[in-house]
Gaussian input, Z-matrix of N, CA and C with variables (Angstrom, degrees):
# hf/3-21g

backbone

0 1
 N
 C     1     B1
 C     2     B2     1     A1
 N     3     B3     2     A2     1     D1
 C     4     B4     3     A3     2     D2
 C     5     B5     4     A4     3     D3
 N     6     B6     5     A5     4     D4
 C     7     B7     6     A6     5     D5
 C     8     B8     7     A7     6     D6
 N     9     B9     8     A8     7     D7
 C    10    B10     9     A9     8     D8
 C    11    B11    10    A10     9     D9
 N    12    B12    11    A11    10    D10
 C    13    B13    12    A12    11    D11
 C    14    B14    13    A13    12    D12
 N    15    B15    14    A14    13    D13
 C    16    B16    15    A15    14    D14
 C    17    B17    16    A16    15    D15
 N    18    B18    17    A17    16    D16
 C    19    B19    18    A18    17    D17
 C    20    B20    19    A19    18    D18
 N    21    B21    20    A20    19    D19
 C    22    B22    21    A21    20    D20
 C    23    B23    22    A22    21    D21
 N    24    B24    23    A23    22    D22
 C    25    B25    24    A24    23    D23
 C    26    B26    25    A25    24    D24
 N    27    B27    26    A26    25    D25
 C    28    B28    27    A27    26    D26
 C    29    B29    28    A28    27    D27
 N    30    B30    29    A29    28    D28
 C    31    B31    30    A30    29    D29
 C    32    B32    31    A31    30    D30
 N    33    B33    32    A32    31    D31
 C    34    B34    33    A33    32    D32
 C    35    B35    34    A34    33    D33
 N    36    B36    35    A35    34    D34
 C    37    B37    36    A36    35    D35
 C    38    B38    37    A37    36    D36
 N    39    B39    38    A38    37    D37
 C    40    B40    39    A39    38    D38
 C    41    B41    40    A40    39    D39
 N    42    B42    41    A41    40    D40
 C    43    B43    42    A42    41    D41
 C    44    B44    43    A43    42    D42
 N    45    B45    44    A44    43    D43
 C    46    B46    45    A45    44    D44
 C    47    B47    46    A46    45    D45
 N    48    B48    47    A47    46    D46
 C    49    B49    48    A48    47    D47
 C    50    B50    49    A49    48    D48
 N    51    B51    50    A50    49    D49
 C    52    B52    51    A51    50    D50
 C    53    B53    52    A52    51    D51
 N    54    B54    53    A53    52    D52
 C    55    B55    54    A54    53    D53
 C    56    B56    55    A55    54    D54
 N    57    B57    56    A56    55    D55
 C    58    B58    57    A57    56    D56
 C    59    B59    58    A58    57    D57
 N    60    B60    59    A59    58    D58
 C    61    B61    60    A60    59    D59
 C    62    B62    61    A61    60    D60
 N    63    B63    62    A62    61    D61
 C    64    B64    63    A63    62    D62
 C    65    B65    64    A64    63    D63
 N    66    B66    65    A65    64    D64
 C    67    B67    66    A66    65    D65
 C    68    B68    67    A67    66    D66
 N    69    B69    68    A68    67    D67
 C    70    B70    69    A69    68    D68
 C    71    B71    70    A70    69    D69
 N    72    B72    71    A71    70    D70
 C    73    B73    72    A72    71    D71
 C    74    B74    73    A73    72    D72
 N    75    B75    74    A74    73    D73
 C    76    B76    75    A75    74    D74
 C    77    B77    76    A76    75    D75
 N    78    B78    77    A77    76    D76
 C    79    B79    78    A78    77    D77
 C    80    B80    79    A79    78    D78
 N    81    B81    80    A80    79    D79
 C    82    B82    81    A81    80    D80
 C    83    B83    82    A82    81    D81
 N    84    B84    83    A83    82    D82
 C    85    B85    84    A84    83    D83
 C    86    B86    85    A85    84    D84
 N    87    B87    86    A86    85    D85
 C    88    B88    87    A87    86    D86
 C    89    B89    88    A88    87    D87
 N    90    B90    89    A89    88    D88
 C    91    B91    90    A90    89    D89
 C    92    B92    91    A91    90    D90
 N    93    B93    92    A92    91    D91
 C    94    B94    93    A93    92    D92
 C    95    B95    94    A94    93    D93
 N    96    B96    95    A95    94    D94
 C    97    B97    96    A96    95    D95
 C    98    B98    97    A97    96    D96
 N    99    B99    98    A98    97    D97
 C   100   B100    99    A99    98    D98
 C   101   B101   100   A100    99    D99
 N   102   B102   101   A101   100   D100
 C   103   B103   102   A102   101   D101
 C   104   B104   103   A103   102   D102
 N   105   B105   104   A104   103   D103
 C   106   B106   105   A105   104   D104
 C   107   B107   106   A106   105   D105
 N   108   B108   107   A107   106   D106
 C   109   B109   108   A108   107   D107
 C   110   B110   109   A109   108   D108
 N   111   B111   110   A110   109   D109
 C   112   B112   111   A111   110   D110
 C   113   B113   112   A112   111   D111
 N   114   B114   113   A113   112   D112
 C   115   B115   114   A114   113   D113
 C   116   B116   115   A115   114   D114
 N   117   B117   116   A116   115   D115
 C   118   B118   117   A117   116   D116
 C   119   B119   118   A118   117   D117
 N   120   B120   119   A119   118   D118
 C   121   B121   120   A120   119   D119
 C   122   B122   121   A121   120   D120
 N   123   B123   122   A122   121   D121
 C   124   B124   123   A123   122   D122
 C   125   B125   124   A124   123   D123
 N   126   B126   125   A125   124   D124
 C   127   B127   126   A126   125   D125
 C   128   B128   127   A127   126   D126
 N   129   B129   128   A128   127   D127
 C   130   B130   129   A129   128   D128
 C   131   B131   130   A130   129   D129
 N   132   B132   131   A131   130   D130
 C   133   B133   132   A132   131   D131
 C   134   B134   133   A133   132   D132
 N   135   B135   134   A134   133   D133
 C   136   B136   135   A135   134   D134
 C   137   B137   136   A136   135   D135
 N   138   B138   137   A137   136   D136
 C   139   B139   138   A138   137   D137
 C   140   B140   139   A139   138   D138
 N   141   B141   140   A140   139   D139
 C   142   B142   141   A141   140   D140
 C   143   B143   142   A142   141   D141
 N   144   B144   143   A143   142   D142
 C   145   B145   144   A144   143   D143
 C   146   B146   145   A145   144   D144
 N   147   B147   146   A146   145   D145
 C   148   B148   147   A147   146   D146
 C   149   B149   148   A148   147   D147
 N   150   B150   149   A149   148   D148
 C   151   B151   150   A150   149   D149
 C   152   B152   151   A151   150   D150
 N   153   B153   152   A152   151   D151
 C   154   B154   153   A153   152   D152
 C   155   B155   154   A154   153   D153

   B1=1.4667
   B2=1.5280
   B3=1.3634
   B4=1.7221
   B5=1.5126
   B6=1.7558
   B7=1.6223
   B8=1.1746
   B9=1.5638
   B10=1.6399
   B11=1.5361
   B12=1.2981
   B13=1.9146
   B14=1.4271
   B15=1.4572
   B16=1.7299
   B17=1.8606
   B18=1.1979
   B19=1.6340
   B20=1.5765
   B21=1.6507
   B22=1.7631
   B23=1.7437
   B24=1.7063
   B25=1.1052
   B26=1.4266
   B27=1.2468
   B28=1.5793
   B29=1.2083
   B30=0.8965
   B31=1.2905
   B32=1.1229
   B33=1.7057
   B34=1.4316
   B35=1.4648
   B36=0.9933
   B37=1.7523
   B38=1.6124
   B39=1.1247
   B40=1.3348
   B41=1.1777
   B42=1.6968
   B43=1.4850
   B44=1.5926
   B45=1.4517
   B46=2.2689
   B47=1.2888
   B48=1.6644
   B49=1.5605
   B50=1.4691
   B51=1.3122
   B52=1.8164
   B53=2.0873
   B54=1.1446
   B55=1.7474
   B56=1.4989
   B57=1.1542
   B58=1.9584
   B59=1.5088
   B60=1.5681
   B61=1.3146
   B62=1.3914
   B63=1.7548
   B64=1.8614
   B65=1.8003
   B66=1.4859
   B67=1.4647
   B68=1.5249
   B69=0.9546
   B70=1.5821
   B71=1.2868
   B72=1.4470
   B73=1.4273
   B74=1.7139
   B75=1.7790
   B76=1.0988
   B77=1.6603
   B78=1.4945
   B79=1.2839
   B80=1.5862
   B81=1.5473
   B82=1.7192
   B83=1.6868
   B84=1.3223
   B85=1.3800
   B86=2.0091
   B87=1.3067
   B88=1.8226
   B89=1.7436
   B90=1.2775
   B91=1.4748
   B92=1.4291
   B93=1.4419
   B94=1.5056
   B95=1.6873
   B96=0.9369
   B97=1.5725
   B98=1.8916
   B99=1.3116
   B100=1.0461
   B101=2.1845
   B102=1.2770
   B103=1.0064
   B104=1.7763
   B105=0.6671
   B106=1.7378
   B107=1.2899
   B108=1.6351
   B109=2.0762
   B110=1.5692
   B111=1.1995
   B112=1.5470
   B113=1.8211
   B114=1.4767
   B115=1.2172
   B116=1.5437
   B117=1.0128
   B118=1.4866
   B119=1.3695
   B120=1.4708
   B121=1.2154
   B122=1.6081
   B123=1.6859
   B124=2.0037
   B125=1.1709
   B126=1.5434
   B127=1.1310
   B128=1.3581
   B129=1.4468
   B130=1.3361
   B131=1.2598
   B132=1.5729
   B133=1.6329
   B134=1.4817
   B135=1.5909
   B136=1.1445
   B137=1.3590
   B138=1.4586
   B139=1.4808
   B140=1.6227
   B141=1.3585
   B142=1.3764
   B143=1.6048
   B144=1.0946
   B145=1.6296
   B146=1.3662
   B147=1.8780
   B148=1.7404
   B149=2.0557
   B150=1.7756
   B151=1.4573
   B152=1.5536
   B153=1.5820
   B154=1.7142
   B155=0.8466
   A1=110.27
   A2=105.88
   A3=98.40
   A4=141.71
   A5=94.32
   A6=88.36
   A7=149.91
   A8=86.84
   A9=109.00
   A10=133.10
   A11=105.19
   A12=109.53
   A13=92.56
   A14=134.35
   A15=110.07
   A16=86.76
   A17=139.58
   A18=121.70
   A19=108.47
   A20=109.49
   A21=100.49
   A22=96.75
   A23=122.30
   A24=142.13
   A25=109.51
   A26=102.07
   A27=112.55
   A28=104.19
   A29=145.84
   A30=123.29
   A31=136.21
   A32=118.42
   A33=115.76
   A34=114.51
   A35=79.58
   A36=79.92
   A37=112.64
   A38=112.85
   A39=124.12
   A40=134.98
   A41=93.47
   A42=129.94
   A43=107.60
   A44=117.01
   A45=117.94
   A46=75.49
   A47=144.23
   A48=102.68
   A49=88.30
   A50=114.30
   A51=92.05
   A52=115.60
   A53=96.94
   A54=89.64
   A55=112.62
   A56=125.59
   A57=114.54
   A58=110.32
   A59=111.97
   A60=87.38
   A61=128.98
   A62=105.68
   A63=123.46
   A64=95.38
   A65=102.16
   A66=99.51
   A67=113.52
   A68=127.30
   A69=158.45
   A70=83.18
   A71=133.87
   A72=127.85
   A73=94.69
   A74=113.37
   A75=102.40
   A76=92.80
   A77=127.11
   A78=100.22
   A79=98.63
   A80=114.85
   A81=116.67
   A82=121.34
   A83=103.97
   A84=95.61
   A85=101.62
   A86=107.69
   A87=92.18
   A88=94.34
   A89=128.34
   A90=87.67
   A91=116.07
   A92=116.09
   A93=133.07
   A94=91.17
   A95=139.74
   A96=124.59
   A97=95.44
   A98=118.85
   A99=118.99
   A100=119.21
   A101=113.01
   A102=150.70
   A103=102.21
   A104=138.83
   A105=168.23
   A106=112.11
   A107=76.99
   A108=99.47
   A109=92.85
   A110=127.77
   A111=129.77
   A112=109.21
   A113=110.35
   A114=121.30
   A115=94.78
   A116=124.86
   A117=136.64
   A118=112.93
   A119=129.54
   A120=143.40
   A121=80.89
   A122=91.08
   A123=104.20
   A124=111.05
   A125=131.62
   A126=156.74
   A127=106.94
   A128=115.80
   A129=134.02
   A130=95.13
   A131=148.02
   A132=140.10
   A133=87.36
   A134=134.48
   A135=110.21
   A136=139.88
   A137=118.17
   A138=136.30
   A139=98.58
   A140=116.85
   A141=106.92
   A142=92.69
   A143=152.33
   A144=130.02
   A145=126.86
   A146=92.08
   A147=78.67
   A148=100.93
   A149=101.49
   A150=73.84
   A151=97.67
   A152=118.31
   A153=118.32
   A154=107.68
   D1=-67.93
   D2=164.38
   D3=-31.89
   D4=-48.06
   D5=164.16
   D6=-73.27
   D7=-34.14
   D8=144.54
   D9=-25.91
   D10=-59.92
   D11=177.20
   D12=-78.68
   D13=-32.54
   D14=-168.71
   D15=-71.31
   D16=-55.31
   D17=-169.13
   D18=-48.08
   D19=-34.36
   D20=-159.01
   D21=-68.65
   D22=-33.02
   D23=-178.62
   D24=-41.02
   D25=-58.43
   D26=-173.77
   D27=-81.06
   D28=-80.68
   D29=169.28
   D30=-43.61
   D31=7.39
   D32=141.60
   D33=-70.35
   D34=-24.32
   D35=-159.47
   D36=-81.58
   D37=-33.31
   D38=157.39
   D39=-19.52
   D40=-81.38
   D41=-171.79
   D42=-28.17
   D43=-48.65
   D44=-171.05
   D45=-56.90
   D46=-59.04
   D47=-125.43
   D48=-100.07
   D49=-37.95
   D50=-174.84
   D51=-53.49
   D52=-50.63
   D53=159.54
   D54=-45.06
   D55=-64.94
   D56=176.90
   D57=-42.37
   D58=-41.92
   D59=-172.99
   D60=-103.15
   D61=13.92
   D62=162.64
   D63=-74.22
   D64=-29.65
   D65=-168.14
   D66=-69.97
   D67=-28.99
   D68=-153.04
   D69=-95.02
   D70=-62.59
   D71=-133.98
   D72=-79.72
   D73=-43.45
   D74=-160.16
   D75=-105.57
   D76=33.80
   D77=160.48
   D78=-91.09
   D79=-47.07
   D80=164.55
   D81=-29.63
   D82=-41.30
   D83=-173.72
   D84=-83.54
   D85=-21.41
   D86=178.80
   D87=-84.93
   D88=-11.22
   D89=176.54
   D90=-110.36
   D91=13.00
   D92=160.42
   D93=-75.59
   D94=-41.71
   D95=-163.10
   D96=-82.64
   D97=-49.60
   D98=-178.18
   D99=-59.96
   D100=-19.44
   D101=165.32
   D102=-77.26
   D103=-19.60
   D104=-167.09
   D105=-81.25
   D106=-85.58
   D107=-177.64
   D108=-64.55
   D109=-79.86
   D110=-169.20
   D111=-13.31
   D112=-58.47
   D113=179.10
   D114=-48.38
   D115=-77.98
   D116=-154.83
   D117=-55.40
   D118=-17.90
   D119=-137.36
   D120=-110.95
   D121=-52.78
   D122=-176.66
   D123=-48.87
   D124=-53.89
   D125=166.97
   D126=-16.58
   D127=-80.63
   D128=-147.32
   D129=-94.14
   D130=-16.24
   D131=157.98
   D132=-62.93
   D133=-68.95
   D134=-165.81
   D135=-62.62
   D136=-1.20
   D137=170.20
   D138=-80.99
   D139=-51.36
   D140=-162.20
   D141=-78.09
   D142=-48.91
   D143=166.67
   D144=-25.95
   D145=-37.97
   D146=-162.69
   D147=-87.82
   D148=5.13
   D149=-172.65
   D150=-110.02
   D151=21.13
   D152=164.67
   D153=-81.88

């Protein structure tokens, strides 16, 4: 029983930062993708210039 509440404990206690850092992970990963398209977007205006 005791050890029991020290695990539920810690993993109270846990829980904010591992959420901050799922939060963290996928705000980096949407603005690496958005950082992504931009590139790609750059890309392909400069292909279609060079073939007008």
């Amino acid at each position: 029983m005791h050890c029991f509440w020290l695990q539920r404990s810690t993993l109270r206690h846990e829980t904010p930062y591992l959420h901050f850092k799922q939060n963290l992970l996928k705000m980096n990963h949407q603005r690496q993708r958005q950082l992504d398209e931009r590139g790609i977007n750059k890309q392909i205006k400069v292909l279609l210039e060079q073939t007008n």
